[in-house]
VODO-952854 format. One record per residue (C-alpha): residue number from 1; x, y, z. Coordinates in Angstrom, 2 decimals. Layout:
! VODO-952854
SEFI   num         x         y         z
SEFI   NUM         X         Y         Z
...
END
This chain:
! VODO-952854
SEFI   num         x         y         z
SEFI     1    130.78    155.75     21.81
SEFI     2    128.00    155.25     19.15
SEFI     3    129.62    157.06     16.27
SEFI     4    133.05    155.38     17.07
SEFI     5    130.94    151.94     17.24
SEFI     6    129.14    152.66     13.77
SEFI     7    132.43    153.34     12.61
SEFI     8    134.49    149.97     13.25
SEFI     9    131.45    148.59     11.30
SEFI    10    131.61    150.59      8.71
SEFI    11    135.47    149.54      8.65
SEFI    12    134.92    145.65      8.72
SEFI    13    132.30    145.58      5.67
SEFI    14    135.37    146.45      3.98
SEFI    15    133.61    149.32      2.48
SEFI    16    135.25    152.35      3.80
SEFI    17    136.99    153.61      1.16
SEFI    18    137.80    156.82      3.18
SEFI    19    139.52    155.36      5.88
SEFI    20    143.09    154.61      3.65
SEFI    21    141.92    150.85      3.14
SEFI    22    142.88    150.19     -0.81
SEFI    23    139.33    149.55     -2.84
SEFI    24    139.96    148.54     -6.03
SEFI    25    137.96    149.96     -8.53
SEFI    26    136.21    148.38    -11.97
SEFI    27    137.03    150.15    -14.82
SEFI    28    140.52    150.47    -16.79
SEFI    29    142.26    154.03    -17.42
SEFI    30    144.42    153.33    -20.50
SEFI    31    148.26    154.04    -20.57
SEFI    32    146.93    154.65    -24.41
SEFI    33    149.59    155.76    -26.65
SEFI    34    152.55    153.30    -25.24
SEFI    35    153.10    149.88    -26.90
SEFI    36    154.75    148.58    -24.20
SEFI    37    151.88    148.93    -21.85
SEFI    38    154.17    151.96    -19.92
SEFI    39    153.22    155.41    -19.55
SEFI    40    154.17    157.90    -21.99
SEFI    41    155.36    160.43    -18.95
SEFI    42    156.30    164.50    -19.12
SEFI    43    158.25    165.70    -16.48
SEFI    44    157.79    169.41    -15.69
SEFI    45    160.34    171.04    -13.43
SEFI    46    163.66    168.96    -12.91
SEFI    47    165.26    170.96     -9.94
SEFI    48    165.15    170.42     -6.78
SEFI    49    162.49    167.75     -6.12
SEFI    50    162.09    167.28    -10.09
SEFI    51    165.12    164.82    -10.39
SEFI    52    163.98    162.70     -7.16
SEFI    53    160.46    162.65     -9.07
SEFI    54    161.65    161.51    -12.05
SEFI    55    164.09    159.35    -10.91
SEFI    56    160.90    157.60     -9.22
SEFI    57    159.02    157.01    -12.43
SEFI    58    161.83    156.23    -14.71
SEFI    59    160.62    152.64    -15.51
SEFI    60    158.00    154.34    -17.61
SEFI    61    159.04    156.05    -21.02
SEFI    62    160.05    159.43    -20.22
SEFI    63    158.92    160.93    -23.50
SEFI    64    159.28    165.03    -22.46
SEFI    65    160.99    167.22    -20.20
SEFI    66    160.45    170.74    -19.54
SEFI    67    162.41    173.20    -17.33
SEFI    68    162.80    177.72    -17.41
SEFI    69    166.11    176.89    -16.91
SEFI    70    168.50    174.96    -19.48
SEFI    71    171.28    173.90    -17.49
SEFI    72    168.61    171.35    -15.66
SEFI    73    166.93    171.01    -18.51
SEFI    74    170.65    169.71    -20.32
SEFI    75    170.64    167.13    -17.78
SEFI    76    167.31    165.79    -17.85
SEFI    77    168.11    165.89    -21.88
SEFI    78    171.32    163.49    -21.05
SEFI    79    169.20    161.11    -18.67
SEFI    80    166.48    160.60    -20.89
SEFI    81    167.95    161.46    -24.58
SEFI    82    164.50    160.20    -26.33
SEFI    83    162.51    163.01    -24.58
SEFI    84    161.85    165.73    -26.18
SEFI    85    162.63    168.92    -24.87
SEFI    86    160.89    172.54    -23.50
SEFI    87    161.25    174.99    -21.95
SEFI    88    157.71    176.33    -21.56
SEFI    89    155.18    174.15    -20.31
SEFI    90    152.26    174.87    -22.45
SEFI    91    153.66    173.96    -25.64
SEFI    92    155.10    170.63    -23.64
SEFI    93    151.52    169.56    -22.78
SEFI    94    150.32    170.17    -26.51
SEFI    95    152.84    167.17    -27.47
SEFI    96    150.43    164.33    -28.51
SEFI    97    151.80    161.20    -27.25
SEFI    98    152.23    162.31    -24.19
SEFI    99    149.37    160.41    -21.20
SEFI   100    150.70    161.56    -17.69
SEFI   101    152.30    164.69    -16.40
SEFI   102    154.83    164.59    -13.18
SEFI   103    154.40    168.52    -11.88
SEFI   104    157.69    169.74     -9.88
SEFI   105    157.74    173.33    -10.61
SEFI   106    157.77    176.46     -8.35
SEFI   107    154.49    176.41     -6.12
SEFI   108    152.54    179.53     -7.93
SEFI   109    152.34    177.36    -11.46
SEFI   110    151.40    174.06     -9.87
SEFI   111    147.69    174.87    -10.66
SEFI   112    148.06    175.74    -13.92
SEFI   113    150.17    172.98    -15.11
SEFI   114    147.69    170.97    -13.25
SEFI   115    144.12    172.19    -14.85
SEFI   116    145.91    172.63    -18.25
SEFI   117    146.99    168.91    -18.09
SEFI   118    143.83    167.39    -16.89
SEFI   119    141.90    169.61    -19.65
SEFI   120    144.21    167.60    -21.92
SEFI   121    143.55    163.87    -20.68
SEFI   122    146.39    163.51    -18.74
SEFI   123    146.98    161.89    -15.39
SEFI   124    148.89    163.95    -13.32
SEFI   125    151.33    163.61     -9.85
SEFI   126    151.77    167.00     -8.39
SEFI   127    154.09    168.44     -5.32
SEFI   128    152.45    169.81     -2.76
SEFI   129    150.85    172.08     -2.86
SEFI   130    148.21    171.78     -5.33
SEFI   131    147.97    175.50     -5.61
SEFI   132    148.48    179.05     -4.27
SEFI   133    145.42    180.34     -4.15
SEFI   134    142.23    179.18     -2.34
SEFI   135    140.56    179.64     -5.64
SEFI   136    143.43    177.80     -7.57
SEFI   137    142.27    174.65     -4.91
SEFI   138    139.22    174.60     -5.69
SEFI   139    139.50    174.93     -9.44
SEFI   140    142.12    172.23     -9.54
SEFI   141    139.63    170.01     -7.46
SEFI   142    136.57    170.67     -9.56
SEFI   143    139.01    169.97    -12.58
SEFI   144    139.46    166.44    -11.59
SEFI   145    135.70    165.67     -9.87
SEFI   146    134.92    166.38    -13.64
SEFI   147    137.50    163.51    -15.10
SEFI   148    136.84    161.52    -12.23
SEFI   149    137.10    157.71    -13.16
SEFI   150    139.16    158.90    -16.38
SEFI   151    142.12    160.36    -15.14
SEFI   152    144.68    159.44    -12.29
SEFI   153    146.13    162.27     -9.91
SEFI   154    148.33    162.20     -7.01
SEFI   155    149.63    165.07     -4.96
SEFI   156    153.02    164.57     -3.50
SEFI   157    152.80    164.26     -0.01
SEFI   158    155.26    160.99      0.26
SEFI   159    154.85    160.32      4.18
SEFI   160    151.27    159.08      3.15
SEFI   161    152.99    155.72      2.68
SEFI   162    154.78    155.82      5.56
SEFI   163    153.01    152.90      8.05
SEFI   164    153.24    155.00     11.59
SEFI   165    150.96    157.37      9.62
SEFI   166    148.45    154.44      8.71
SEFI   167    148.49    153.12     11.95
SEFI   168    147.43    156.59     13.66
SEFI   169    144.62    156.53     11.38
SEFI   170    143.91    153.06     12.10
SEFI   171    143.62    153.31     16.30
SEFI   172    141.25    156.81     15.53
SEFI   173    139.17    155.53     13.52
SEFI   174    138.84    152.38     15.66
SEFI   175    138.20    154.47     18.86
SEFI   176    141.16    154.13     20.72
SEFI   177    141.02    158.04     22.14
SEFI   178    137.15    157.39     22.31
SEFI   179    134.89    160.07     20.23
SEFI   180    137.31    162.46     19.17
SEFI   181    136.85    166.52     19.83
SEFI   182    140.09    168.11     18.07
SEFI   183    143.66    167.91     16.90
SEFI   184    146.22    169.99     16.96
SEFI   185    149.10    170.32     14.60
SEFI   186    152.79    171.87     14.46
SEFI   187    155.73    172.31     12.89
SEFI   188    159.06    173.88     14.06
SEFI   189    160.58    175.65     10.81
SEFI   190    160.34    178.75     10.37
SEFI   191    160.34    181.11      7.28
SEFI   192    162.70    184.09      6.77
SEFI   193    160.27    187.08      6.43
SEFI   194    161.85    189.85      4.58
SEFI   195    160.54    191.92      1.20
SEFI   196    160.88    191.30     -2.14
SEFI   197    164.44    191.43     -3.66
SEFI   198    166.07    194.12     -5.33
SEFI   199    167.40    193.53     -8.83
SEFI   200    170.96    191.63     -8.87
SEFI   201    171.41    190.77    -12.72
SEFI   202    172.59    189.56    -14.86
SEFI   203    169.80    186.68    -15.47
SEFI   204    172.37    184.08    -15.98
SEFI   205    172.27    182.64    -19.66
SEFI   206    170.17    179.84    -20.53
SEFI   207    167.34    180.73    -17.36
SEFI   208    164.60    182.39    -18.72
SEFI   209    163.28    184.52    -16.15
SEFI   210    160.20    185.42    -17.96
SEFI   211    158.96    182.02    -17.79
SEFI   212    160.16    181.57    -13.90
SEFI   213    157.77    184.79    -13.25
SEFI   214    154.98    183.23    -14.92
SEFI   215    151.96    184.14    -14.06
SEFI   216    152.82    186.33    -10.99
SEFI   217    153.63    189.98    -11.20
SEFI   218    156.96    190.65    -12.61
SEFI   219    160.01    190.72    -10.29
SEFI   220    163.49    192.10    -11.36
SEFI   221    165.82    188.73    -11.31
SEFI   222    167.84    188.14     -8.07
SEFI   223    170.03    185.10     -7.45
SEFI   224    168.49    184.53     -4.02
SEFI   225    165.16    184.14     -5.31
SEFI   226    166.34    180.61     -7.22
SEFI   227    169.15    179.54     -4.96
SEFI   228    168.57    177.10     -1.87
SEFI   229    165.97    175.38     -2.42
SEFI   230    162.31    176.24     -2.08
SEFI   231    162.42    178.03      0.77
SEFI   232    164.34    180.74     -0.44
SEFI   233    161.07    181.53     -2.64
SEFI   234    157.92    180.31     -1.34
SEFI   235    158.37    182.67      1.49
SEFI   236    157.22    185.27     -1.19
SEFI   237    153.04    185.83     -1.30
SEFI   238    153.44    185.49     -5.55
SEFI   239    155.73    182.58     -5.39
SEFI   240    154.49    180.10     -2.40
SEFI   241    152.55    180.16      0.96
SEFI   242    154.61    179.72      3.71
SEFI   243    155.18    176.75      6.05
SEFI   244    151.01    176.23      5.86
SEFI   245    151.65    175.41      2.24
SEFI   246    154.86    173.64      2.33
SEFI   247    155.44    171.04      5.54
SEFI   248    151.81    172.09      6.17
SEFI   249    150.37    169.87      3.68
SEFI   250    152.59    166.73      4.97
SEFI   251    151.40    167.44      9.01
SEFI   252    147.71    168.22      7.94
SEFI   253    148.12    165.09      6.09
SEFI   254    148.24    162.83      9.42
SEFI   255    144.42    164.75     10.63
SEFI   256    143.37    164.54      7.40
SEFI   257    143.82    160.82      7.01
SEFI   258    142.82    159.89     10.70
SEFI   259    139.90    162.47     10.58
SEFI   260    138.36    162.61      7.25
SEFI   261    138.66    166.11      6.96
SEFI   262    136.83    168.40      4.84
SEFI   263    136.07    171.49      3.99
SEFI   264    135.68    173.53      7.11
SEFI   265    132.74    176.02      8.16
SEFI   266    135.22    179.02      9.52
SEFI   267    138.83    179.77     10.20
SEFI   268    140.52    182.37     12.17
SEFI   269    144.30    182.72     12.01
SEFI   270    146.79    184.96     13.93
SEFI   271    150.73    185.86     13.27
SEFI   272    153.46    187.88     12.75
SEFI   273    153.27    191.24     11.74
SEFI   274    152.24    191.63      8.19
SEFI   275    154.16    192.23      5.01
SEFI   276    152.70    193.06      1.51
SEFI   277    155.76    191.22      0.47
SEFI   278    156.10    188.04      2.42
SEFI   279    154.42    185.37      4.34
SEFI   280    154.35    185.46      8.32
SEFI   281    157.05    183.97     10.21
SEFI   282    154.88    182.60     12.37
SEFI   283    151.15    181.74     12.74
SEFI   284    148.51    179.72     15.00
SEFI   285    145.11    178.52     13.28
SEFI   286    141.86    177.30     14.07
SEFI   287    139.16    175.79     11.95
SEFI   288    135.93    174.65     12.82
SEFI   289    135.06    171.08     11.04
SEFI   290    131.49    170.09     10.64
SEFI   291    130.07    166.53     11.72
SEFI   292    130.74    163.24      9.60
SEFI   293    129.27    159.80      9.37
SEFI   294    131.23    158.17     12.23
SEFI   295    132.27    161.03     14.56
SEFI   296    130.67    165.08     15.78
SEFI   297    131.73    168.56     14.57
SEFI   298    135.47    169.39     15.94
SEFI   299    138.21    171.81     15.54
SEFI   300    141.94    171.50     13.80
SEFI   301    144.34    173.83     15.67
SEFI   302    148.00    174.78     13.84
SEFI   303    151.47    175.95     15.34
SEFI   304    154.11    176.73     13.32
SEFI   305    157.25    178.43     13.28
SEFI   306    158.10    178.47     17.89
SEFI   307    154.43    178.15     18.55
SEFI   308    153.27    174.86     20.14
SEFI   309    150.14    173.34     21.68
SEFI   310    150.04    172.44     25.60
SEFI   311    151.08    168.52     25.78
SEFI   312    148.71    166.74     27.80
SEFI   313    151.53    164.70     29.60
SEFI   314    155.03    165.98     30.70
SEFI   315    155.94    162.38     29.97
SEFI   316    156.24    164.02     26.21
SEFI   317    159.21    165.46     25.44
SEFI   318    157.60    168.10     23.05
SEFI   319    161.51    169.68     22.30
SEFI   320    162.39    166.22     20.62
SEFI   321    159.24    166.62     18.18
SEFI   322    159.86    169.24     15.61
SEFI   323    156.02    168.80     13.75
SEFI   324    153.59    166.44     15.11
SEFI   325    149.75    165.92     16.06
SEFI   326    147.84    166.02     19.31
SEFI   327    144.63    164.12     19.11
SEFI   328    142.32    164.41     21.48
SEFI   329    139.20    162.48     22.38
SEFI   330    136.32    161.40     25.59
SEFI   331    138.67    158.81     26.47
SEFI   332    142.30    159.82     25.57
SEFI   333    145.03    161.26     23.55
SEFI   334    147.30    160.35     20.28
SEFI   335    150.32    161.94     20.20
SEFI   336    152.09    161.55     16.96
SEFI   337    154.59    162.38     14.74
SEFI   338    155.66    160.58     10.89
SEFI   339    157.28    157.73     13.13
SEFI   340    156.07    157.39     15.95
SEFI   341    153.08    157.55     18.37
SEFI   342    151.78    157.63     21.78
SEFI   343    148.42    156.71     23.49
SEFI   344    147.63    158.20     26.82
SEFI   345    144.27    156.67     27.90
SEFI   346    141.94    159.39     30.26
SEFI   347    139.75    157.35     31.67
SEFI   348    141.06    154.01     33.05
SEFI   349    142.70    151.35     30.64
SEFI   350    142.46    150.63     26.98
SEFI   351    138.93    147.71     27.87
SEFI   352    137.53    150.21     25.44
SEFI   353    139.35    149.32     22.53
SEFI   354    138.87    146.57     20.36
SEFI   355    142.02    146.26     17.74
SEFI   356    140.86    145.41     14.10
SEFI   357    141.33    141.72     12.97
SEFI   358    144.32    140.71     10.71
SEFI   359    142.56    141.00      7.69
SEFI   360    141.04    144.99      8.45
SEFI   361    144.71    146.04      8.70
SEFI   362    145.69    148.88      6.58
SEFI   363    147.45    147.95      3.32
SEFI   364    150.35    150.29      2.05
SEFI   365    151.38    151.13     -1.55
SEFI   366    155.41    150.43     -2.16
SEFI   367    155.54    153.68     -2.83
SEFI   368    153.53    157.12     -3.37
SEFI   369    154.83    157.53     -7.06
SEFI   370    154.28    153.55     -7.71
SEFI   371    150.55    153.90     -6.21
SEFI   372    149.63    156.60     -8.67
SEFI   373    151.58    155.27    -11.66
SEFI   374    149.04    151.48    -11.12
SEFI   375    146.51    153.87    -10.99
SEFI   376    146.91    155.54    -14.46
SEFI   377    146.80    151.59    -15.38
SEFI   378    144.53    149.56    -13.78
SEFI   379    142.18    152.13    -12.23
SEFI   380    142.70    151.82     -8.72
SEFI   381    142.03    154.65     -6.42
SEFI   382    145.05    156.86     -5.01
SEFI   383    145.24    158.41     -1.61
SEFI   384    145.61    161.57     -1.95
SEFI   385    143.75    162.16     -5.28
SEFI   386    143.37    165.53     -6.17
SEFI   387    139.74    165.51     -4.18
SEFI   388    141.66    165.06     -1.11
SEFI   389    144.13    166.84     -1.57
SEFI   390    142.58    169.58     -2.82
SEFI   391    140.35    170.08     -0.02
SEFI   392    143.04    169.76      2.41
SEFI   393    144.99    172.88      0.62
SEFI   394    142.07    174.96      0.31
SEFI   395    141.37    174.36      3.79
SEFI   396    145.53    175.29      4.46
SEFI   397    145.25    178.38      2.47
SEFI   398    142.22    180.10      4.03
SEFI   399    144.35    180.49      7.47
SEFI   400    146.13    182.53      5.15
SEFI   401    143.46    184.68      4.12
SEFI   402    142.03    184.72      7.53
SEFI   403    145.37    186.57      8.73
SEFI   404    145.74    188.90      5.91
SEFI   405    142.22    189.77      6.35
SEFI   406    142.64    190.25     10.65
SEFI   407    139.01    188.05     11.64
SEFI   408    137.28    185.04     12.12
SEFI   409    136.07    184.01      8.69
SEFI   410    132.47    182.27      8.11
SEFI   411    133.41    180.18      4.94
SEFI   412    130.79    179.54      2.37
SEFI   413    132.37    176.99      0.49
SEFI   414    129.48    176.64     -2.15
SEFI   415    130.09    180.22     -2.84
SEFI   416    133.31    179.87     -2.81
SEFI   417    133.29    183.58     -0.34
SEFI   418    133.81    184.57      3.38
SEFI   419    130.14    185.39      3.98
SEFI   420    130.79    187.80      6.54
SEFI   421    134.13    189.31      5.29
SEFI   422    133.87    190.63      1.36
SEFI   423    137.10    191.83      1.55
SEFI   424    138.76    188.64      1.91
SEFI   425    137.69    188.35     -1.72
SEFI   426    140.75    189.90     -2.62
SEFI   427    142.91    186.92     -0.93
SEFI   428    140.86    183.86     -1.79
SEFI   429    141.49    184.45     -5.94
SEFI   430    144.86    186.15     -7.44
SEFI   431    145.48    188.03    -10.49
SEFI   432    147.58    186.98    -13.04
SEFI   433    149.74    188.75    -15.63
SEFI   434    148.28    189.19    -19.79
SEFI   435    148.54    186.18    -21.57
SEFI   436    148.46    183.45    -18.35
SEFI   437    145.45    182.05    -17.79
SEFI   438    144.16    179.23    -14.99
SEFI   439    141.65    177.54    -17.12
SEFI   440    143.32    176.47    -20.13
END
């Protein structure tokens, strides 16, 4: 129990700013061109989670919107008449007033708009995922280690502020399973599988197609590609990645958070039977996780789609737990999902455990958006920054490549290669059509 011991006193200097305690930071990052001391905002992407995004950060000044297609990009026009209006991106993030970007477009631009609005000195909130690439992660990341301390960014994974979540976190990293050894992770949906769609035209007026495509390979329009939400698309290896990309980066979240996860040192990853056009309908995961200050090397197992861990108890009912966690340590398990969580002690009672005083408790934004919004302020850190976060999609992704690819991979993650697979290569970076490009 060393590590776990070293730990709690880690926690109770008050120092730990990796264990979701709120450390505020010196240093001011200027709203800048507002003189009302609100951000000059830009949404990007108003369907589907777009309007719930802005309608979170509409007590700033909304001063640009951007959508491909016009008929959302009328009504983000009537909601905020002073904004001015695109419907390309990249000329949006030229406009010169403008100091933070809120991202809510179709997964395979995310890292573009991202990078391109960093480069730019803007703060930026993101939906998850970051990217669509492993490279995309890691470029995004590097983007924002550069303007660390200058820039704010938040990726939106909105169960980070939900209090179940901190108080998982809380009884790991206070050893309340012991040391811990793994965790394993599920979720229940499960994607469609299928190819790519044939053409169904007409492109209905005012939705530029062109600009939806982006930088992926061209696609002949279909209605079902933009219809239903985003799981209609991100099923589709040039538009999204899967359930690993999309409800993967809220479960990962709760190991993440509890663990302080990094970048792994290998990952193998199994599943349906492959398509050149779409993501498996199922897969299970492993990665191996190298040692940290306060606890040993350990593994991160995921389930999705009808696969599920074992459940050490059958006093879990597993069937009423769609997604969850199973952590396991020397001296018990944490069984978890967004609201709620078991402990099942191993060896005798919970003597073991000493619960963190009062004033060690966990404190809690009021909400995701708000969090990152005092950030672009007053310089305080956000939670899942685009360090985390980025880490935590890279690490997502590579199960990916590890499936495409059919073996274990050994992940040099300086190199940014599978050391013993160079024809993974082909999977970790994407190629994008003329005139796109990831760096701008």
């Amino acid at each position: 129990m060393s590590s776990i011991s070293n730990r709690r006193a880690f926690l109770k200097t008050g120092a730990a700013a990796g264990a979701g305690f709120m450390i505020v930071k010196s240093g001011i990052l200027a709203a800048g061109n507002s003189p009302n001391g609100k951000l000059n905002i830009a949404i990007i992407g108003y369907g589907g989670r777009g309007k719930g995004n802005a309608k979170a950060v509409e007590s700033e000044n909304i001063v640009a919107v951007c959508d491909v297609n016009e008929e959302h990009l009328a009504a983000a026009a009537k909601k905020f008449p002073n904004a001015k209006t695109y419907i390309d991106w990249r000329p949006c993030l030229e406009q010169k007033d403008i100091d933070a970007v809120v991202c809510s477009t179709i997964d395979h631009t995310h890292a573009f708009i991202n990078i391109w609005a960093m480069n730019r000195g803007k703060h930026v909130y993101c939906e998850k995922p970051l990217a669509n690439s492993v490279q995309e992660a890691r470029l995004v990341r590097e983007t924002y280690l550069k303007n660390k301390g200058k820039l704010a960014t938040q990726m939106g994974v909105q169960r980070h502020v939900i209090a179940n979540m901190a108080r998982v976190s809380e009884l790991i990293h206070n050893g309340a399973i012991g040391v811990p050894s793994e965790v394993r992770l599920w979720c229940g949906r499960k994607p469609e599988g299928g190819n790519y769609l044939p053409e169904a035209g007409p492109i209905p007026k005012g939705l530029h197609w062109d600009l939806w495509i982006g930088p992926s390979p061209m696609h002949p329009f279909n209605p079902k590609y933009v219809s239903g939400g985003c799981l209609k698309w991100n099923r589709f290896w040039d538009f999204g990645s899967g359930q690993i990309g999309d409800m993967g980066s809220h479960v990962m979240d709760i190991a993440w958070w509890a663990l302080d996860l990094g970048i792994p040192t290998s990952c193998k990853c199994e599943g349906s039977e492959k398509s050149d056009d779409t993501v498996p309908t199922w897969i299970t995961a492993e990665w191996d996780h190298p040692a940290n200050s306060w606890r040993p090397a350990l593994k991160v197992y995921w389930y999705d789609a009808d696969k599920k861990p074992g459940f050490p108890s059958k006093a879990f009912n597993r069937d009423g737990m769609s997604l969850g966690a199973i952590f396991k340590g020397d001296r018990g398990y944490l069984v978890c999902d967004f609201g709620n969580r078991y402990l099942m002690p191993t060896k005798g009672d919970m003597t073991h455990y000493k619960p963190p005083r009062p004033e060690e408790v966990i404190q809690l934004p009021s909400s995701h958006h708000a969090e990152w919004i005092e950030a672009c302020k007053a310089g305080k850190p956000t939670r899942t920054d685009f360090d985390y976060s980025g880490t935590m999609i890279e690490h997502n992704l590579l199960a990916l490549v590890a499936y495409r690819v059919g073996q274990k991979l050994e992940w040099d993650a300086k190199s940014l290669k599978a050391s013993n697979c160079p024809a993974a290569q082909k999977y970790i970076e994407k190629t994008y059509r003329p005139g796109w490009v990831l760096n701008g």
